[in-house]
C-alpha positions as CSV (number, residue, x, y, z in Angstrom):
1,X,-42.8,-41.7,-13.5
2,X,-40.7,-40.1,-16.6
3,X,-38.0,-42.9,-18.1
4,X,-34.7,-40.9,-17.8
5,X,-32.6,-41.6,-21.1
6,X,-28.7,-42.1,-20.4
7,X,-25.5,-41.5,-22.0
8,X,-24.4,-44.7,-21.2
9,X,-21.5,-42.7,-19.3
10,X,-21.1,-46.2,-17.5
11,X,-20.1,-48.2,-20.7
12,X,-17.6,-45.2,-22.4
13,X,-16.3,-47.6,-24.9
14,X,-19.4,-47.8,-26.5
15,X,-19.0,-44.3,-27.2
16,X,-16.9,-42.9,-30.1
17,X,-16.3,-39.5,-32.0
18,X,-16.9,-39.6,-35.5
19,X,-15.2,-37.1,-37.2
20,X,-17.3,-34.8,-39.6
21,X,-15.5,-31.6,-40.2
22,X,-12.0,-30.8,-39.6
23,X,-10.9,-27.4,-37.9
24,X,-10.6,-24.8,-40.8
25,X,-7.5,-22.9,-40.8
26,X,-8.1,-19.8,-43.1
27,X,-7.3,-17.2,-41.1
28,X,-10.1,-14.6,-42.8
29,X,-12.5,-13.2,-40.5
30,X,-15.9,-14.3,-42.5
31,X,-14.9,-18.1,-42.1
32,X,-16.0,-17.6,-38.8
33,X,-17.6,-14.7,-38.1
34,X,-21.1,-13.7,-36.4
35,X,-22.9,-11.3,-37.9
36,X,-25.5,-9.4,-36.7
37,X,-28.7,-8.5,-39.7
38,X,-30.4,-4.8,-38.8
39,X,-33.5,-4.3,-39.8
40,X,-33.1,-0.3,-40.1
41,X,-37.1,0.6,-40.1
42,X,-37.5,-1.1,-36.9
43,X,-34.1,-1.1,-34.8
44,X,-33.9,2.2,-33.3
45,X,-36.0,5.6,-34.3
46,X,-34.0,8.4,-32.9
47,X,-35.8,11.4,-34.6
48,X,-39.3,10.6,-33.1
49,X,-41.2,9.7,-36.5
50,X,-42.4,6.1,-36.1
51,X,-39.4,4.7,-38.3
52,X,-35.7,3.3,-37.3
53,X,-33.3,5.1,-38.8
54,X,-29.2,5.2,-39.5
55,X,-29.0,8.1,-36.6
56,X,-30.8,5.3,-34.2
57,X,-28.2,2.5,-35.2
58,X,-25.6,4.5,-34.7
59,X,-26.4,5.4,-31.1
60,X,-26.8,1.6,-30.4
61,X,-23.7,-0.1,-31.9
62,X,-22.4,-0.6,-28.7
63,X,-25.2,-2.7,-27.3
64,X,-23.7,-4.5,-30.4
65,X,-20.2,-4.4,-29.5
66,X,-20.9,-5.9,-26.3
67,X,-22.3,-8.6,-28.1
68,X,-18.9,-9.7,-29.4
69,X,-20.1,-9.8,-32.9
70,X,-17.8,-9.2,-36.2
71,X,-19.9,-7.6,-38.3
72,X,-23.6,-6.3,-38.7
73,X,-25.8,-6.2,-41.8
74,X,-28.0,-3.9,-42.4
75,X,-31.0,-4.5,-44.7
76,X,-31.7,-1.5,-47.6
77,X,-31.7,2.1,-46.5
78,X,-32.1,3.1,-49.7
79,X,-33.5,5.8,-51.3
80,X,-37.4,4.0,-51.6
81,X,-41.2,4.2,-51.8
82,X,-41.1,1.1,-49.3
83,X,-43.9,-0.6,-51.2
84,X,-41.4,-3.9,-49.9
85,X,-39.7,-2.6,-46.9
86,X,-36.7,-1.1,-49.0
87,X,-35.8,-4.2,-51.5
88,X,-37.8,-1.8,-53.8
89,X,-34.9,0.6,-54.5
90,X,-35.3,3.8,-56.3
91,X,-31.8,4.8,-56.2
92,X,-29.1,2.4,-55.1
93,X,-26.2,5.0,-54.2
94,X,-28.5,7.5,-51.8
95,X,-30.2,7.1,-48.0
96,X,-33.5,7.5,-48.0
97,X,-34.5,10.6,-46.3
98,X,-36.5,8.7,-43.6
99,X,-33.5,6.9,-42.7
100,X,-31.2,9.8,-42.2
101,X,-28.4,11.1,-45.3
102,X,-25.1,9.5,-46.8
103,X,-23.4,11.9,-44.1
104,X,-25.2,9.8,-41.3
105,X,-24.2,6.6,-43.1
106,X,-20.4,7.7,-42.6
107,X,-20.9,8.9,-39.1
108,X,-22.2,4.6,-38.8
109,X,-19.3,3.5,-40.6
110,X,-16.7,5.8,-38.5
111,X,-18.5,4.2,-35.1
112,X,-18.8,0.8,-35.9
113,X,-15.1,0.9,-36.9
114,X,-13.8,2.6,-33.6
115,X,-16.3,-0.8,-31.9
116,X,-14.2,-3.1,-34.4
117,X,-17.7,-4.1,-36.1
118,X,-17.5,-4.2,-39.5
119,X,-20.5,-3.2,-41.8
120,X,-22.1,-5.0,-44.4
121,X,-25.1,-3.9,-46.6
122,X,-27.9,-5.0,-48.7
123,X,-27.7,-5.2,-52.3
124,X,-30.6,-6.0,-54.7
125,X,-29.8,-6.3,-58.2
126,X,-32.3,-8.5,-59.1
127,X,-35.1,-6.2,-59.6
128,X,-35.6,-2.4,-58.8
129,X,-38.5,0.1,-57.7
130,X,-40.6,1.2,-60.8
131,X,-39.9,5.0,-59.0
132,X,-36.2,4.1,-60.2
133,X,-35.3,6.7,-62.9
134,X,-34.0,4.1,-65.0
135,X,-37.2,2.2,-65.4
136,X,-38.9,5.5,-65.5
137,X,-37.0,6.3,-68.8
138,X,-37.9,2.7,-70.1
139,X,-41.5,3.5,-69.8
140,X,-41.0,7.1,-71.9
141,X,-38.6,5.9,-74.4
142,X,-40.7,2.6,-76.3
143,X,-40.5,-0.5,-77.8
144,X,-37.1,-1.8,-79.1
145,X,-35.0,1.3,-77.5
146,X,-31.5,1.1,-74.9
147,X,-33.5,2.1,-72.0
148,X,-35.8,-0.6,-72.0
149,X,-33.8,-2.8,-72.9
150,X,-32.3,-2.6,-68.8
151,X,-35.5,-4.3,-68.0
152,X,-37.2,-7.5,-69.7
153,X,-39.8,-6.1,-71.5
154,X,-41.5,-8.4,-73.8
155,X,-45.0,-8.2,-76.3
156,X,-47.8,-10.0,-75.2
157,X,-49.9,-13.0,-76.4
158,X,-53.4,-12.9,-78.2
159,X,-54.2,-11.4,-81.2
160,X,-54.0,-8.0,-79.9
161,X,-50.9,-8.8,-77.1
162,X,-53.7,-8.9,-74.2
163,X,-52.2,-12.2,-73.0
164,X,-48.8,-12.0,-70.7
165,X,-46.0,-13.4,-72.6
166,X,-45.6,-16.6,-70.5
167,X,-47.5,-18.2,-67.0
168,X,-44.7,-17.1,-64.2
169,X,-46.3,-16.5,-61.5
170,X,-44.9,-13.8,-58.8
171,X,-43.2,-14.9,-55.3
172,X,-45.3,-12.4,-53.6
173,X,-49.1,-13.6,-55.6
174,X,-50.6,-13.4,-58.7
175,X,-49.0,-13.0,-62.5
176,X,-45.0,-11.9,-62.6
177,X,-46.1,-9.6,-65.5
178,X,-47.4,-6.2,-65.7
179,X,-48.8,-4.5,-69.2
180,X,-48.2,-1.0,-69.5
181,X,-49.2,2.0,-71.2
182,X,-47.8,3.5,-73.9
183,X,-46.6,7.1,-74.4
184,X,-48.9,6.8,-76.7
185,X,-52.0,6.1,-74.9
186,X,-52.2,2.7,-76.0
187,X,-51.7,-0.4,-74.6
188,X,-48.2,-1.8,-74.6
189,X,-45.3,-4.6,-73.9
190,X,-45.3,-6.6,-70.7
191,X,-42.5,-6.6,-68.0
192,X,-41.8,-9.1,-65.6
193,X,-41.6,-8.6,-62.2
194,X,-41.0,-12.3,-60.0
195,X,-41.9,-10.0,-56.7
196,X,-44.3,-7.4,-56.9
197,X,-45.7,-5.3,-59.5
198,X,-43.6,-2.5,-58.4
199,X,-41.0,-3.9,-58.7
200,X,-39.1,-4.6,-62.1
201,X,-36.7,-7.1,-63.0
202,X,-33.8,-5.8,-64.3
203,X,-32.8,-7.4,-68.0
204,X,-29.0,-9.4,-67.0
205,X,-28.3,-9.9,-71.0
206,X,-27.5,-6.4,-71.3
207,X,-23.9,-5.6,-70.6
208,X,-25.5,-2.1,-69.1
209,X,-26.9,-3.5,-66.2
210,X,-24.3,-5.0,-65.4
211,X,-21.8,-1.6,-65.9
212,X,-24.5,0.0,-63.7
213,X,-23.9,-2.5,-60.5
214,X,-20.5,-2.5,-60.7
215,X,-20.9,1.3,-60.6
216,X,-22.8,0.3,-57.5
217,X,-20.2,-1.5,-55.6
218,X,-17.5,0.8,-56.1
219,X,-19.5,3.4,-54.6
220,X,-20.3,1.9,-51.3
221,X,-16.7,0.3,-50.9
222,X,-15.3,3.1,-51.1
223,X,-17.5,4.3,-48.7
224,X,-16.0,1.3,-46.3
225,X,-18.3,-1.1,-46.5
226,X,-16.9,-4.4,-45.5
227,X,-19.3,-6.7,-48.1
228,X,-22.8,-7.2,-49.2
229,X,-25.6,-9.6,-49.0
230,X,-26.9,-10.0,-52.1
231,X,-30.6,-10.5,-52.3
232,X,-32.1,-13.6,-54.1
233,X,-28.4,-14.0,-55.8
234,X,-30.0,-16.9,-57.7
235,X,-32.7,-15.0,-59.9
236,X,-30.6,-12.3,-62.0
237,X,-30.1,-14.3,-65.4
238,X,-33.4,-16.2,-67.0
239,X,-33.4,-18.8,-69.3
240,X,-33.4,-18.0,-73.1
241,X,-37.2,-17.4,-74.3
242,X,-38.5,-17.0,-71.2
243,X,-40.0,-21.0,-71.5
244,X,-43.7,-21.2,-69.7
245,X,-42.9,-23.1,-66.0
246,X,-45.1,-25.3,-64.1
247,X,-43.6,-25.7,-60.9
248,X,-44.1,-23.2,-58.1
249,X,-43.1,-19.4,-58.3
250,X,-40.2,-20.3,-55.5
251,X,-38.8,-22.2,-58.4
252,X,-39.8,-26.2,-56.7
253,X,-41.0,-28.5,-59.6
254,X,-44.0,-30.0,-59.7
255,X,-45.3,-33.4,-60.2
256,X,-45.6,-32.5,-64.3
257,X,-42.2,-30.5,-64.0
258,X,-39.6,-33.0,-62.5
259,X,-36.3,-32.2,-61.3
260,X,-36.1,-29.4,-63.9
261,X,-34.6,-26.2,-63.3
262,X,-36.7,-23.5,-63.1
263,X,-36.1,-20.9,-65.9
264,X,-36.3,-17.9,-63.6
265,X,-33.7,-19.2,-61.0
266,X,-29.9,-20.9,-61.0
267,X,-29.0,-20.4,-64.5
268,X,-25.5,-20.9,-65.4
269,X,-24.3,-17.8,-66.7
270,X,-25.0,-16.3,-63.6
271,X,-22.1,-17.7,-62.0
272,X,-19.9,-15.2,-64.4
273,X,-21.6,-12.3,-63.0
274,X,-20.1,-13.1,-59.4
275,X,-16.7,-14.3,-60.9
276,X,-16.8,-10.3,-62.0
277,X,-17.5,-8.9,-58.5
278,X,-15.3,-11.1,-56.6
279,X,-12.8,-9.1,-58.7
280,X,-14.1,-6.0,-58.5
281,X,-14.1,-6.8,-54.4
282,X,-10.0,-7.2,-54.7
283,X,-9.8,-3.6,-56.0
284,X,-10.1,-2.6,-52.5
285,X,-8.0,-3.1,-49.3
286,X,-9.2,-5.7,-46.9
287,X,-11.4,-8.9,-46.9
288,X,-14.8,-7.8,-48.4
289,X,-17.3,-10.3,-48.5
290,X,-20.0,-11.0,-50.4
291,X,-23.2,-13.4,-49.3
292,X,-25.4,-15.3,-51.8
293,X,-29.4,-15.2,-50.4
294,X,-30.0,-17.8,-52.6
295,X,-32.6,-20.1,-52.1
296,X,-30.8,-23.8,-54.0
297,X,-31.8,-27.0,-52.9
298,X,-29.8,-29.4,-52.8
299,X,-27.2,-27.9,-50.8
300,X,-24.8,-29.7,-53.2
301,X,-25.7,-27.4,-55.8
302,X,-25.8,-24.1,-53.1
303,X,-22.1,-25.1,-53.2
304,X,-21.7,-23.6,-56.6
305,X,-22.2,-19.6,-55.8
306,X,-19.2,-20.4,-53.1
307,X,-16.5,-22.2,-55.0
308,X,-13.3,-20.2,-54.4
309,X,-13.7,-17.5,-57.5
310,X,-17.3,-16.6,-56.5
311,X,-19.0,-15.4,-53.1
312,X,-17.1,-16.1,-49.5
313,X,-20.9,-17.1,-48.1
314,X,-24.5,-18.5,-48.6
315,X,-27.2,-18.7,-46.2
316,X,-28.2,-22.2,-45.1
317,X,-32.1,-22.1,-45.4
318,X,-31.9,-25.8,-45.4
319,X,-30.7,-25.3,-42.2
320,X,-32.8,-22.5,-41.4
321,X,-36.2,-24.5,-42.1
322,X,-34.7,-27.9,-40.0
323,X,-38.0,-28.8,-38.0
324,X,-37.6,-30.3,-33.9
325,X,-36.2,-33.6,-35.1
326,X,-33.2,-34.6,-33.9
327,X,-32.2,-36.7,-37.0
328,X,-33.4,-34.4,-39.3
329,X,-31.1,-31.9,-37.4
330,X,-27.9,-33.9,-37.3
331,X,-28.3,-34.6,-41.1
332,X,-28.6,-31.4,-42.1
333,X,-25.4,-30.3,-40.2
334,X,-23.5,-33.4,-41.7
335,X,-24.7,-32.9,-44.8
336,X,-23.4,-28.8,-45.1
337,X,-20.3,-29.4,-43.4
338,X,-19.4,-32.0,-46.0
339,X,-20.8,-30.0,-49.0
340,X,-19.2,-26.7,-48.3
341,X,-15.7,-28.5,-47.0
342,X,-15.6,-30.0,-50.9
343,X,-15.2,-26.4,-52.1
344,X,-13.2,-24.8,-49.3
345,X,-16.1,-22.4,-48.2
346,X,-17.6,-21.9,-44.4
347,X,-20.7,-23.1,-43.5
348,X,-23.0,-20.8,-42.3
349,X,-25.7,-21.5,-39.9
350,X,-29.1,-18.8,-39.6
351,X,-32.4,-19.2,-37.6
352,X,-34.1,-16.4,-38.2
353,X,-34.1,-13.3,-40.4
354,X,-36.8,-10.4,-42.0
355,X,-38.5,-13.1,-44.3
356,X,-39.4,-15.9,-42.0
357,X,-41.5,-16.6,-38.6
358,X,-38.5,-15.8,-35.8
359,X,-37.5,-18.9,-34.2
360,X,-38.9,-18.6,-31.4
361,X,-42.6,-18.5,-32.7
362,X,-41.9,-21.6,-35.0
363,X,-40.6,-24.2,-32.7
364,X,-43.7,-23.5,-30.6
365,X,-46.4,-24.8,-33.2
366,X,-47.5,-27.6,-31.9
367,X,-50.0,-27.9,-34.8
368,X,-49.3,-28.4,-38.9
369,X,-49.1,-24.7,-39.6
370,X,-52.1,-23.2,-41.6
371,X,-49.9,-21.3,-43.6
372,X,-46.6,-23.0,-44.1
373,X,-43.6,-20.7,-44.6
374,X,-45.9,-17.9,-44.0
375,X,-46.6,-15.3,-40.8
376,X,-49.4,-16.4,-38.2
377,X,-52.6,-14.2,-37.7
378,X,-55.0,-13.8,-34.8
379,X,-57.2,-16.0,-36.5
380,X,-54.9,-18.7,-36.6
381,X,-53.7,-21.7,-34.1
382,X,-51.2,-19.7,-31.5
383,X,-48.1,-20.9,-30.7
384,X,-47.1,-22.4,-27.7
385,X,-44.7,-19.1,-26.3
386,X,-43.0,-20.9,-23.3
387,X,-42.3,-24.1,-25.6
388,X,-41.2,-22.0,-28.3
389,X,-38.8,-20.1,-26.0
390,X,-37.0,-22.6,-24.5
391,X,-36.4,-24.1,-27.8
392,X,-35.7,-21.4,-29.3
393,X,-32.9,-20.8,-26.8
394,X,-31.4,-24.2,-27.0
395,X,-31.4,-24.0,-30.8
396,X,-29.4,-20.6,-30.7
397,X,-26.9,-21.9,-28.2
398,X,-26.2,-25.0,-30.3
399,X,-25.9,-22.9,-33.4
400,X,-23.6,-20.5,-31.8
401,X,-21.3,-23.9,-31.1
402,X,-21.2,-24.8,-34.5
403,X,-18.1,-24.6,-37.2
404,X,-18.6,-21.6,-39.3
405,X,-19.8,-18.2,-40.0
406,X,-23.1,-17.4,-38.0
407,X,-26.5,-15.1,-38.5
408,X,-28.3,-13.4,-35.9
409,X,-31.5,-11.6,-36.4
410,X,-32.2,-8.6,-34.4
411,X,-34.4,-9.2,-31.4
412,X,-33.5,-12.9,-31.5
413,X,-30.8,-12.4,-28.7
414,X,-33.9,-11.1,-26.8
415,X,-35.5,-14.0,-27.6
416,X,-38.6,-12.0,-29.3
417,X,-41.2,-14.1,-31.2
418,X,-43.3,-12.6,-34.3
419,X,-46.9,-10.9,-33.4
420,X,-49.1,-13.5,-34.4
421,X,-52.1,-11.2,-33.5
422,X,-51.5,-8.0,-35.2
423,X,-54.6,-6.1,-36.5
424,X,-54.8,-6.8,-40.4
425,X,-55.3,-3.0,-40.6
426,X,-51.7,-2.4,-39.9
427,X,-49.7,-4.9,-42.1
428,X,-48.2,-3.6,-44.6
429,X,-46.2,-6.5,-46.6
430,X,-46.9,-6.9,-50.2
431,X,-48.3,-10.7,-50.3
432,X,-50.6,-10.0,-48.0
433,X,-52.1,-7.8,-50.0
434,X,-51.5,-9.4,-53.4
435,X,-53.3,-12.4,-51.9
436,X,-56.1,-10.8,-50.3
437,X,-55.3,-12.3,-47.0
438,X,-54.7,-16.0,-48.3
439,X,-51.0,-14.9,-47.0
440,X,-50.2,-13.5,-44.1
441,X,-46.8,-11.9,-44.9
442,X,-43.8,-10.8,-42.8
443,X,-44.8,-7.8,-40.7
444,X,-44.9,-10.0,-37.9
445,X,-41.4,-10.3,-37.5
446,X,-40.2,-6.8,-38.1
447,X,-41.9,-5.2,-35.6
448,X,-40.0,-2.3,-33.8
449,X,-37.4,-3.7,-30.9
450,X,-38.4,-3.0,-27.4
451,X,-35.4,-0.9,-25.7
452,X,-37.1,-0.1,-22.2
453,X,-40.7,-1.5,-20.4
454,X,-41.7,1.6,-19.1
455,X,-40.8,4.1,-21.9
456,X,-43.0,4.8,-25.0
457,X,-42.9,2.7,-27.5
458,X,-40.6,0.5,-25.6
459,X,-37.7,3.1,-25.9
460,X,-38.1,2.7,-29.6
461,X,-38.2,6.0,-29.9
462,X,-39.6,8.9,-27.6
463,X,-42.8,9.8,-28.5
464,X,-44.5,6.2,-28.5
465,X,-45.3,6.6,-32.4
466,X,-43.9,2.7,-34.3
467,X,-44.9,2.0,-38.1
468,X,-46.0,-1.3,-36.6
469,X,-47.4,-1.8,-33.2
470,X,-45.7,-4.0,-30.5
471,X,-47.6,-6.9,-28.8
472,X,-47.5,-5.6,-24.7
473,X,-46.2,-9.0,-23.7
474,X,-42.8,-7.4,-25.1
475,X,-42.0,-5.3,-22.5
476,X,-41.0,-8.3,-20.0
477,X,-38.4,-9.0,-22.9
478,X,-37.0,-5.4,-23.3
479,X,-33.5,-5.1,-23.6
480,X,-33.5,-3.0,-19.9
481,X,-35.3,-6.0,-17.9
482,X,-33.0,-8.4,-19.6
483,X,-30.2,-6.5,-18.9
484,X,-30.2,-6.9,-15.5
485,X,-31.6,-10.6,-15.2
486,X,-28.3,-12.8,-14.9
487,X,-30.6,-16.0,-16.4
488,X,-32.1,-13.6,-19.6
489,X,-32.0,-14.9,-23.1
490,X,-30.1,-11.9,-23.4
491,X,-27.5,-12.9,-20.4
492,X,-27.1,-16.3,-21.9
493,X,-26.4,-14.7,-25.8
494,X,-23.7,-12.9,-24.1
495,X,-22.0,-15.7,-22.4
496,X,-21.8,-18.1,-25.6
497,X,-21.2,-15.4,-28.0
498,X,-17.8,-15.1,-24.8
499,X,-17.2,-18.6,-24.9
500,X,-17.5,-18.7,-28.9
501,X,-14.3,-16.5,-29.4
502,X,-12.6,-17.5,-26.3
503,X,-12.8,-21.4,-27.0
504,X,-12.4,-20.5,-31.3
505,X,-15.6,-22.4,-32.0
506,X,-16.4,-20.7,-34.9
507,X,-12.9,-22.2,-36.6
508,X,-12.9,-25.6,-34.8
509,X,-14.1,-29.0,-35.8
510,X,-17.1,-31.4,-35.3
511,X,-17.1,-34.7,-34.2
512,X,-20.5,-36.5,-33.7
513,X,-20.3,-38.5,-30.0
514,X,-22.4,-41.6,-31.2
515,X,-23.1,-45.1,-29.6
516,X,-25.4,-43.4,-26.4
517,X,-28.6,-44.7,-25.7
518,X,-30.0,-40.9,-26.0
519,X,-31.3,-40.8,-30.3
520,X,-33.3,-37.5,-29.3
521,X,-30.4,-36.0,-28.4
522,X,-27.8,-34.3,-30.8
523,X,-24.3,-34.5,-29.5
524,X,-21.4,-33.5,-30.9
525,X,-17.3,-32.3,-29.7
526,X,-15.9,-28.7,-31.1
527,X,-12.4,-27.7,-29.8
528,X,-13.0,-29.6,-26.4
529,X,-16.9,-28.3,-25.7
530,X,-19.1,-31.6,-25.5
531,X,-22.8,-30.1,-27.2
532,X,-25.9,-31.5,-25.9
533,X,-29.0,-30.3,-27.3
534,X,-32.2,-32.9,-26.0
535,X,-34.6,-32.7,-28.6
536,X,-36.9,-35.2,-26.8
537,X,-39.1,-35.6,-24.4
538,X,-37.1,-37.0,-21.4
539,X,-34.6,-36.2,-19.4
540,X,-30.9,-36.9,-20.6
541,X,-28.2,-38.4,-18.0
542,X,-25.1,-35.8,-18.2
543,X,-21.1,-37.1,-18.2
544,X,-19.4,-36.0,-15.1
545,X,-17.4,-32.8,-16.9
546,X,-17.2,-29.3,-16.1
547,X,-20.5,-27.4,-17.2
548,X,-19.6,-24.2,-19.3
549,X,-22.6,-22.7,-20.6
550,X,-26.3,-24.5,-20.0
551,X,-30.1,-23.4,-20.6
552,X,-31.0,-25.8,-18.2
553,X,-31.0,-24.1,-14.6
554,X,-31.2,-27.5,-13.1
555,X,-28.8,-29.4,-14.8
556,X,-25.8,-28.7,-12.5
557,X,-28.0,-29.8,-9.3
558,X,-29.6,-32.9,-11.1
559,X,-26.8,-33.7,-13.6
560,X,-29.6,-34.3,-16.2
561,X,-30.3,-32.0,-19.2
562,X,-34.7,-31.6,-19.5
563,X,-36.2,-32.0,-22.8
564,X,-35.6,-28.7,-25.1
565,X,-32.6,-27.6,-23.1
566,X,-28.7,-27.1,-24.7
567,X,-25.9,-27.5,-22.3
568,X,-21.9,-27.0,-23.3
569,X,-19.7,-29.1,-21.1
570,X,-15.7,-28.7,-21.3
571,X,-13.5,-32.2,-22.3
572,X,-10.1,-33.1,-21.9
573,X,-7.4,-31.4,-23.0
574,X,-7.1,-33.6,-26.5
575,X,-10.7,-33.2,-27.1
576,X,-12.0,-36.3,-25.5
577,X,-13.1,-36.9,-21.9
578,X,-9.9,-37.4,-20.5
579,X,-8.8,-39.8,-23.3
580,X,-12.2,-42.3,-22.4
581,X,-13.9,-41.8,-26.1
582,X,-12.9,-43.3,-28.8
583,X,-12.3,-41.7,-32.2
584,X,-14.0,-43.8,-35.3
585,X,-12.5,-42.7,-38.5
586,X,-14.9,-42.3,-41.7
């Protein structure tokens, strides 16, 4: 017989609330908004080719709208070769062609603005395509000239400069640095490249590059976009002589490189760059936003690319890659609150996006990963799919309680897991094949969207054609069965998303319920809504209050939440049950 944990509703005055984050009172949008990332290549394909573009978002937004979200970002639609899905950008300040034209942009801008969504866009100024004209004209013009001087471009080691000019290693495999060829014929300088080889840093010493992106900026806001997310915001400026590192190409130390910071990531000066956009944001009416992807650890240090003259947000990867631990859990939520309270800046809280396994695939490994971080192959363990599901669920529903500014990824509110057993033949993500294998890469979580079961392509598109294919189990998550399934992932995205504006979640406070008999669960008050997410393996005794919002389908009926369910209950009017709890101060 299963031992049923309790709340220890009998003894109340062994229960307190223990105050973590007061209710923030800014009255800007992006402090607590919910924001919805597109990935366009694999949202909606409206002109039939195998490829999402702007046309297909358009004619969606209101799938979006009823969604209740703020805002929606859309990853680069760029003028590209897509050698990186589009963060390989040939021209910053056109659409790619297989996306649509900077008229189709507008006609998205115009729609989402009659919905009330707002639209935010990729930037990526840390490196460009090698197809960008601007590197092109660094390769022609040589050693020591202005146009290659917009890139780092350095001579190599050895006695005849056959050695690259330091060990960085790239993020995607392999060195960081590429040796060209001279006009000449011969063989040149180096440049670095921390992604792939096609893919150039740009040189953030030069006062050009940085005339260039504030050219950028201005062009898209005065297109109307509401902000951007700024891709890995922590790699633009390197360290003065470009020092050898020994720690990994993520930038973590090593044992024989302690707690130093890593040459290529989190330098100071970078901070001035922001301080300069931030301004160049207040040229224009409105609160336009920009959001730091920059991968910091500790958060204490994350803080810095938020403090008041700098960016509005930063993703919370430390959130993001919280495993099923209840304590781990709770300490990471504690631990952001405080640390982005100390500098007046919103939390925000992300589960999945276009770089990482989607949720729902990761919290059903049920054995240590064989590639850590990485996407999941045929070849490899498979996830348990039900167990990842329902936690995947429960995770999103106590993320969408949470104080703050909130991420979705497209297809999560469907509940869609990655393909783990694509055909190698079809994956197209640069580490995979910079690694010969060794990494799986990311195609397994941009796969196309499923729309509709019985269309081709899952309503993707009309003629069946998708630039990756979709596992059949998808079609029992299409957005058309969901739709009209009252108890869908979908149904119950709808309903908290509701409840998160109704009840102002998103600006409210947290207050930890502790003293309960229940460690495996994480329990905490916002605005009146009692959270209970059971991250164990019994059941979990509920209070006798009002159920709101649950995962649990029994829990009503039995008054017990089951393990790896989420269930919002409403308090008393002061934000205690009826007055019973008592409130601990820090």
């Amino acid at each position: 017989m299963t031992n049923t944990l309790t709340l220890d509703e009998s003894d109340v005055s062994a229960l307190r609330l223990v105050p973590v984050h007061p209710a923030d009172h800014g009255t800007e949008w992006w402090r607590s908004s919910v924001i919805y990332q597109i990935y366009p290549r694999s949202f909606r394909d409206l002109n039939g080719d195998g490829q999402g573009d702007l046309p297909g978002i358009t004619a969606e937004l209101h799938q979006l709208a009823a969604l209740d979200v703020d805002a929606v970002w859309l990853s680069p639609f760029y003028v590209s070769p897509q050698r990186d899905g589009g963060y390989d950008v040939a021209d910053y300040c056109d659409v790619d062609p297989v996306f649509g034209t900077l008229a189709d942009f507008d006609a998205l801008v115009a729609r989402a603005d009659s919905l009330g969504i707002r639209v935010i866009i990729d930037l990526v100024p840390n490196h460009c395509s090698s197809d960008h004209a601007l590197f092109q004209a660094a390769l022609q013009a040589g050693p020591g000239s202005p146009e290659r001087d917009m890139f780092i471009f350095r001579d190599g080691r050895g006695e005849s400069g056959e050695l690259p000019p330091n060990n960085w290693q790239s993020h995607f495999g392999g060195p960081a640095w590429t040796r060209i060829t001279e006009p000449s014929g011969e063989p040149g300088q180096w440049y670095v490249h921390l992604f792939d080889s096609s893919q150039p840093d740009f040189n953030w010493d030069n006062p050009a590059v940085h005339a260039e992106f504030e050219r950028v900026l201005r062009f898209w806001l005065q297109r109307g976009v509401a902000g951007f997310r700024v891709d890995v915001a922590h790699a633009l400026v390197k360290a003065a002589g470009l020092p050898d590192w020994h720690g990994r190409p993520d930038g973590i130390s090593t044992d024989d490189f302690p707690g130093n910071l890593a040459p290529m990531f989190g330098q100071p000066e970078i901070h001035d760059i922001y301080r300069r956009w931030r301004e160049v944001l207040a040229e224009f009416d409105g609160d336009r936003i920009l959001c730091a992807e920059a991968s910091i650890d500790p958060l204490s240090r994350l803080t810095n690319w938020v403090l008041p003259d700098q960016m509005h947000q930063a993703f919370n990867f430390a959130y993001l890659g919280t495993p099923w631990d209840a304590a781990r859990l709770r300490a990471v939520i504690e631990s952001s609150l405080r640390m982005f309270d100390s500098v007046g800046a919103p939390t925000t809280w992300v589960l999945s996006n276009h770089d990482v396994v989607r949720h729902a695939t990761r919290f059903g490994i049920v054995e240590p990963a064989a590639r850590p971080g990485d996407g999941l192959g045929a070849e490899d363990v498979q996830p348990d799919a039900e167990l990842g599901l329902q936690r995947a669920a429960a995770a999103s529903m106590l993320m969408l309680a949470l104080p703050g500014g909130v991420y979705l990824y497209q297809g999560e509110e469907l509940g869609l897991p990655d393909h783990t057993t694509m055909d190698h033949t079809f994956r197209q993500d640069p580490s995979f094949k910079r690694t010969a294998g060794e990494r799986i890469g990311r195609d397994g979580c941009r796969v196309p969207l499923p729309w509709e079961a019985a269309a081709p392509a899952f309503g993707f598109n009309s003629t069946g054609e998708s630039w990756l294919p979709q596992p059949e189990e998808w079609a029992a998550l299409s957005r058309d069965v969901q739709d009209r399934d009252g108890s869908s992932v979908l149904s119950l995205y709808r309903r908290a998303l509701g409840l998160r504006r109704a009840m102002k979640l998103g600006a409210g406070s947290l207050d930890w319920l502790e003293g309960s008999s229940a460690p495996d669960c994480v329990t905490f008050v916002n605005n009146g809504v009692l959270v209970m997410m059971n991250m164990g393996d019994a059941p979990v005794d509920l209070p006798g209050l009002e159920i709101l919002l649950s995962t649990d389908g029994d829990a009503a009926a039995q008054r017990k939440l089951g393990p790896a369910q989420c269930i919002w209950l409403r308090m008393g009017p002061s934000g205690t049950s009826e007055g019973q709890w008592q409130e601990s101060g820090m």
